[in-house]
C-alpha positions as CSV (number, residue, x, y, z in Angstrom):
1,X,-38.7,-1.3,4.3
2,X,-38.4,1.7,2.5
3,X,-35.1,2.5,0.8
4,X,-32.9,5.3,2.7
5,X,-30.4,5.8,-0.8
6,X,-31.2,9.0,-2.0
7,X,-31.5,9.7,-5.6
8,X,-29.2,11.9,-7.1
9,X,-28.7,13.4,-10.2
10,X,-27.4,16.4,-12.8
11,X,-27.8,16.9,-16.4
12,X,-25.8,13.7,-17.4
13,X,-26.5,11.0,-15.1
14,X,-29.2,10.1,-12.6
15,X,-28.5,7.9,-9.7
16,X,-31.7,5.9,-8.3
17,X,-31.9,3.2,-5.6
18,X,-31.2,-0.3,-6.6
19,X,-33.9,-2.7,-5.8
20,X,-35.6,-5.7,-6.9
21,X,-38.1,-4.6,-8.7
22,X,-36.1,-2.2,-10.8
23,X,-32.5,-4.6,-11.0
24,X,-34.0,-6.4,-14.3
25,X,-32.4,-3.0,-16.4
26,X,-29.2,-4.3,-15.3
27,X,-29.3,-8.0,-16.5
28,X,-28.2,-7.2,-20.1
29,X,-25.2,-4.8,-18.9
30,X,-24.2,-7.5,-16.4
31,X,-23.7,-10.1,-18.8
32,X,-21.0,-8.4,-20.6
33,X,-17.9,-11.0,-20.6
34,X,-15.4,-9.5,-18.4
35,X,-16.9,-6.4,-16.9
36,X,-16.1,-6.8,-14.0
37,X,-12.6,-8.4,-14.1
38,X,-11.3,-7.1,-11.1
39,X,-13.8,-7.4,-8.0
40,X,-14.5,-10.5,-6.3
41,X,-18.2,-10.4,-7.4
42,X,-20.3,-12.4,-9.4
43,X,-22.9,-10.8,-12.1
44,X,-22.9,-12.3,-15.1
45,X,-26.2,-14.1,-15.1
46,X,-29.2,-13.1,-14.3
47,X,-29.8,-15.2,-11.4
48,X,-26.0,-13.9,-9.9
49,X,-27.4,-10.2,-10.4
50,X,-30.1,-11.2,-8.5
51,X,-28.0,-12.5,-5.5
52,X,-25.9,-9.5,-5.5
53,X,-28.5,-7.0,-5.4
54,X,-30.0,-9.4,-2.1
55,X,-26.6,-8.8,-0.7
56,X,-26.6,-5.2,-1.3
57,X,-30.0,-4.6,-0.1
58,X,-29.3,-6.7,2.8
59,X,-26.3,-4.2,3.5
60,X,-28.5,-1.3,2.7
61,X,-31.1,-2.5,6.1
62,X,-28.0,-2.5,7.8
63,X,-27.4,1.3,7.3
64,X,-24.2,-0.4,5.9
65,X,-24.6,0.5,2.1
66,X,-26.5,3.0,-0.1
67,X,-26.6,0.8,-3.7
68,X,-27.8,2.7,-6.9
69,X,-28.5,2.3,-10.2
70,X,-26.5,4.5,-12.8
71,X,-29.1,6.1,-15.3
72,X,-27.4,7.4,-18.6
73,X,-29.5,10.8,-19.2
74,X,-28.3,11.6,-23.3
75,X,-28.9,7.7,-24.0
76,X,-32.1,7.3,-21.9
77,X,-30.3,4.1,-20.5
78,X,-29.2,1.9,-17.5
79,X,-26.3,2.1,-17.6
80,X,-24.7,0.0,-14.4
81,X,-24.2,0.3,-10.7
82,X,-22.6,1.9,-7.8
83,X,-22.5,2.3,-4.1
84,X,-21.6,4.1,-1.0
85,X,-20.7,1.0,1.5
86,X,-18.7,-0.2,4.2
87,X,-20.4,3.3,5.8
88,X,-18.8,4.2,9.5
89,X,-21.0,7.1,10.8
90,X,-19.0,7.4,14.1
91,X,-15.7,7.7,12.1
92,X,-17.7,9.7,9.5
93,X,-16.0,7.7,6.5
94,X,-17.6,5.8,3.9
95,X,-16.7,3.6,0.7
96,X,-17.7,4.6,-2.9
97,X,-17.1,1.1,-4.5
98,X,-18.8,-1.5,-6.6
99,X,-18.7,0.4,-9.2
100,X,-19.6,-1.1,-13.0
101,X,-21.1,-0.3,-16.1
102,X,-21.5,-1.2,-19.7
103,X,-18.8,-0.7,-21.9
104,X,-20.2,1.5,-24.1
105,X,-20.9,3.7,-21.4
106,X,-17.2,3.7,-20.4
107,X,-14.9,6.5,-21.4
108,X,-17.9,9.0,-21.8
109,X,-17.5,10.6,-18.4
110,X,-20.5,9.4,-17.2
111,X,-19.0,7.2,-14.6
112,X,-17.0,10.5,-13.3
113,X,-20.3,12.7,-12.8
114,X,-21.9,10.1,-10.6
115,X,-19.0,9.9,-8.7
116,X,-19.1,13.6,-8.8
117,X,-23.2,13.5,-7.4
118,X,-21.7,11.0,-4.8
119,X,-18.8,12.7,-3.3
120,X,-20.9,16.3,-3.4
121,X,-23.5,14.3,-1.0
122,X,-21.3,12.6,1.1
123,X,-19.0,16.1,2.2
124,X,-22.3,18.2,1.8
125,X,-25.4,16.2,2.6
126,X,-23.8,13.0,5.2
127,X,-21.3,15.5,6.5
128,X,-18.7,12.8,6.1
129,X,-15.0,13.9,6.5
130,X,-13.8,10.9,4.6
131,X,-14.0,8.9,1.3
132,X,-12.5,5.7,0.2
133,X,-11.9,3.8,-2.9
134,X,-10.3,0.6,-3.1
135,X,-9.2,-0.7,-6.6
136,X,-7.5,-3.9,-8.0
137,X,-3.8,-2.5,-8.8
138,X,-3.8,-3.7,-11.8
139,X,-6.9,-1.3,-12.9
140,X,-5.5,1.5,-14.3
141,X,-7.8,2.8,-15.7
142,X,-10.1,3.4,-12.1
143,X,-6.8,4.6,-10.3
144,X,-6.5,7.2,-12.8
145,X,-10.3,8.2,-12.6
146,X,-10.3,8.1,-8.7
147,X,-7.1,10.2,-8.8
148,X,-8.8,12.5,-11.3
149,X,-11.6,13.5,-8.8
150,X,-8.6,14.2,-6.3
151,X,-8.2,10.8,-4.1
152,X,-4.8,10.2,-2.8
153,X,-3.2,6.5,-2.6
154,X,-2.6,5.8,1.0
155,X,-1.3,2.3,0.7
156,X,-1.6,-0.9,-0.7
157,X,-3.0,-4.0,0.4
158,X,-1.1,-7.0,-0.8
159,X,-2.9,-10.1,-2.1
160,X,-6.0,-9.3,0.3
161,X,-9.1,-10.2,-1.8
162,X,-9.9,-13.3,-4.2
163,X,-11.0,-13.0,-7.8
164,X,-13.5,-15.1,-8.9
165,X,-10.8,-16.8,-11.2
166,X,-8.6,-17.7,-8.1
167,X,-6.4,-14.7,-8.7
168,X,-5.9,-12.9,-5.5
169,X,-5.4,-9.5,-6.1
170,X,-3.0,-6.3,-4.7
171,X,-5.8,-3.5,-3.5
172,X,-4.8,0.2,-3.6
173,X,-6.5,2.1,-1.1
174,X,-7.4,5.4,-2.1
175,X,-8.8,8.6,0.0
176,X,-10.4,12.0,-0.3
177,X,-10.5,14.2,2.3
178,X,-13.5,17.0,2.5
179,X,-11.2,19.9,2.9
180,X,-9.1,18.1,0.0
181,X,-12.9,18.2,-1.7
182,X,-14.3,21.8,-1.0
């Protein structure tokens, strides 16, 4: 089946459809100890990246998910992935989540202009009225970005979602409205 996720891109970053054949660029950035602290998946070996990107691609079929690859365009590097997911077209609101990349990617803005080319697609190009973020309270650093781009906390959901270490974490739910976006 041909992939639906669009690619997306600017002058910084270029977002491109995760897929099987192209997930490989990702196995070194995965592998990082403790990238991805805070969500509930599994990456760090080449064989769990594999697995994920199934899962996401399985999603993706089910007009569920739109998973991408995060392109760095002034290193010429992968730099990590993203998604639109948990999509509702009747209630026209979707998910931007699942969202990692390689530290020395972070802190350069590069994460914020994708999520820049994802938001300007959803509102604009889906038509969506709604998007969501849900982060691990404890990650500052992502409530701060998400809060950046204009996303309001709505609430918090206490100890809903298990960490791969056991730990089972507080998940602030963030939203952004497309009249909050235009």
């Amino acid at each position: 089946m041909k992939s639906f996720t669009p690619i997306l891109e600017n002058d910084l970053v270029k977002l491109t459809p995760l897929s099987l054949s192209n997930y490989h660029y990702l196995i070194p950035i995965a592998g990082q100890e403790k990238l991805i602290e805070y969500s509930p998946s599994n990456i760090g070996t080449a064989e769990a990246l594999k697995k994920y990107v199934e899962q996401a691609l399985e999603k993706e079929r089910n007009f569920s998910a739109m998973p991408f690859n995060i392109y760095d365009k002034r290193s010429e590097k992968f730099a990590g992935s993203t998604r639109f997911m948990n999509i509702d077209q009747k209630n026209k609101v979707l998910e931007i989540g699942s969202t990692w990349i390689g530290r020395e990617f972070q802190g350069t803005g590069l994460n914020g202009q994708a999520k820049l080319l994802m938001l300007d697609y959803a509102f604009n190009e889906m038509n969506f009225e709604k998007v969501e973020f849900r982060i691990d309270e404890r990650n500052i650093r992502s409530r701060k970005a998400v809060e950046k781009l204009g996303a309001k906390l709505e609430g918090i959901l206490r100890k809903n979602v298990y960490l791969l270490d056991g730990y089972k974490r507080n998940t602030c739910c963030y939203g952004l409205l497309k009249e909050e976006w235009s």
